[in-house]
C-alpha positions as CSV (number, residue, x, y, z in Angstrom):
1,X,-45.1,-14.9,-28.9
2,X,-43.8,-11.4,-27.7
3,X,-40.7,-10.7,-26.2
4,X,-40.4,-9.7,-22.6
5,X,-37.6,-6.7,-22.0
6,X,-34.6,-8.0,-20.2
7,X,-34.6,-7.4,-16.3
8,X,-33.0,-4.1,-15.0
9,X,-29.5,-4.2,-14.5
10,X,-28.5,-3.2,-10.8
11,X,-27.4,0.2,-10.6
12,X,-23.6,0.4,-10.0
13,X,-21.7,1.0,-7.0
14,X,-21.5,4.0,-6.0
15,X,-17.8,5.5,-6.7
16,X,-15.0,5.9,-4.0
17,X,-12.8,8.8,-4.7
18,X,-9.1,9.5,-3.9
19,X,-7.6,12.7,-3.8
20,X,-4.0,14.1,-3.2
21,X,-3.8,17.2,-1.4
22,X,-0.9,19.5,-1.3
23,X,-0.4,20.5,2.5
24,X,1.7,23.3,3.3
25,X,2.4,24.3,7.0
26,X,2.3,27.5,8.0
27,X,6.3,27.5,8.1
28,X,6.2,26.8,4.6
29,X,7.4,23.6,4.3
30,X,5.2,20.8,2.5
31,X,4.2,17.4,1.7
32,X,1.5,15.5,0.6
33,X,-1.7,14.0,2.1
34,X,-3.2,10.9,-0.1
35,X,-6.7,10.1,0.4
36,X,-8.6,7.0,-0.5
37,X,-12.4,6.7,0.4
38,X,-13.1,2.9,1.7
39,X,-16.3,1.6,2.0
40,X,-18.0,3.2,5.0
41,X,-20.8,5.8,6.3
42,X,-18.2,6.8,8.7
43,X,-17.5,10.2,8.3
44,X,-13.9,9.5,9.3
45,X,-13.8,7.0,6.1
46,X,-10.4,8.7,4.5
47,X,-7.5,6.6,4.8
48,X,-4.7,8.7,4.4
49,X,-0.5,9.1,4.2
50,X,1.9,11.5,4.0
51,X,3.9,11.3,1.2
52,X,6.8,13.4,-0.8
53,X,5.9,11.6,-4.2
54,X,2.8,12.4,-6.4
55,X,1.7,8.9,-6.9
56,X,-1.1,9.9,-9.6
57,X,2.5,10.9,-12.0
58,X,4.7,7.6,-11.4
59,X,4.7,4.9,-13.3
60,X,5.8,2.8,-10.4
61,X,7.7,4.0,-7.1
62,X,8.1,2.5,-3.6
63,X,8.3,5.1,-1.0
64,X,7.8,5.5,3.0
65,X,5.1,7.1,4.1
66,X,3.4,8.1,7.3
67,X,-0.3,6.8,8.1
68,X,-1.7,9.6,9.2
69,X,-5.7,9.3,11.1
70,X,-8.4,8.6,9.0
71,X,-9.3,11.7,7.8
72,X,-12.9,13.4,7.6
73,X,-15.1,12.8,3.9
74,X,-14.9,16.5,3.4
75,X,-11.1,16.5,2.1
76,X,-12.5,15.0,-1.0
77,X,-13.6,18.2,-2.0
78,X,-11.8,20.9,0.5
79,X,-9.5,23.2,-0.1
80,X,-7.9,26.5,1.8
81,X,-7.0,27.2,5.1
82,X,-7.2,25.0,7.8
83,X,-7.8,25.5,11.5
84,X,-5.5,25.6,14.2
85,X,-2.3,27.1,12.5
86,X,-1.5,23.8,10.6
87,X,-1.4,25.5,7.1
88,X,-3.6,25.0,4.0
89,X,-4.6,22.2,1.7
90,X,-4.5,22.9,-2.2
91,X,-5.9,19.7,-3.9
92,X,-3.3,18.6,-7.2
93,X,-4.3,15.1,-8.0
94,X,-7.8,13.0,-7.4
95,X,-9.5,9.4,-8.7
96,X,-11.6,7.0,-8.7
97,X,-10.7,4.1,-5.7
98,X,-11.9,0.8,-8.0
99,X,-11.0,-1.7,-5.2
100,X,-9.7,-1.4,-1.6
101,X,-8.4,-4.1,1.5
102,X,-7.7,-2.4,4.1
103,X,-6.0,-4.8,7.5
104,X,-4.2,-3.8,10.6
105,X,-1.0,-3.7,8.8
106,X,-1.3,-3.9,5.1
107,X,-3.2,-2.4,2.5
108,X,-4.1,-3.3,-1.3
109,X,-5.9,-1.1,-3.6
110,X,-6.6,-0.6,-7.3
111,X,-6.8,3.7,-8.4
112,X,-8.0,5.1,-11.8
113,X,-6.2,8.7,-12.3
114,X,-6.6,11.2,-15.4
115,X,-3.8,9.3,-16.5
116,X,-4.2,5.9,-16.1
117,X,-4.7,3.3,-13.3
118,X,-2.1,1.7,-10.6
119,X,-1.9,-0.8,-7.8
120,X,-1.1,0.1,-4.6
121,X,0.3,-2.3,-2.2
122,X,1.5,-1.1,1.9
123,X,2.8,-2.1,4.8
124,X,3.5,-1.1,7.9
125,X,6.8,-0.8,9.1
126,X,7.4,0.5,12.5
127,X,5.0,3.1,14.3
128,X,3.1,5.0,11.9
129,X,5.3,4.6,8.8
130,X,4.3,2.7,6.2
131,X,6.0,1.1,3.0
132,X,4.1,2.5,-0.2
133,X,4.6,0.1,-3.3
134,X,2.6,1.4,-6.2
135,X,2.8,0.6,-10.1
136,X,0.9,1.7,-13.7
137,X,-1.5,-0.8,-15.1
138,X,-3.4,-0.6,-18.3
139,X,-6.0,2.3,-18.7
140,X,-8.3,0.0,-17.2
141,X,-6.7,-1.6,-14.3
């Protein structure tokens, strides 16, 4: 009797990223544009805020922040000047996106950083602003 090898494992899914990008206008002033890659081949497949916390260095934080248009896939790995006068993007934070829901009004995702993993949990509020909630789980989520 021999053995037969165990059927291939699937290969995994491919990995979403999320970045945090330091944007500072051309007047100087500055916030910060958080990026999370959802399931798409659109090339508009960023959904991103503006924020004035680093969410990739709290342990847990609620915060508004603005939803800003989905931005373009090539944020995940741009940085410099941008087009138009509106500043330059230095990137200061990025992940891995290990689950995302995204609805008309809420969104729920799960985000491995460098140090750890968190839950992120937002609604919106009025307009374009949003409610971030967002706290640390175990290294693994």
């Amino acid at each position: 009797m021999t053995d037969s090898p165990p059927p291939p494992r699937p290969p995994p899914p491919p990995t979403r990223r999320t970045v945090l990008l330091r944007h500072t206008l051309a007047d100087g002033t500055w916030h910060y544009d958080w990026m999370l890659e959802r399931d798409s081949s659109d090339e508009r497949r960023l959904v991103t805020f503006r924020v004035r916390v680093r969410p990739d260095e709290l342990r847990s934080a609620e915060t508004i922040g603005d939803r800003l248009a989905d931005h373009r896939a090539r944020y995940l790995d741009y940085q410099g000047p941008l087009g138009g006068g509106r500043g330059s993007v230095q990137r200061v934070g990025e992940g891995d996106v290990l689950s995302l829901t995204l609805g008309s009004a809420s969104l729920e995702a799960s985000v491995r950083w460098p140090g750890g993993c968190s839950r992120l949990v937002a609604t919106a509020l009025m307009g374009d602003q949003w409610v971030l909630r967002w706290r640390l789980l175990d290294a693994d989520g």
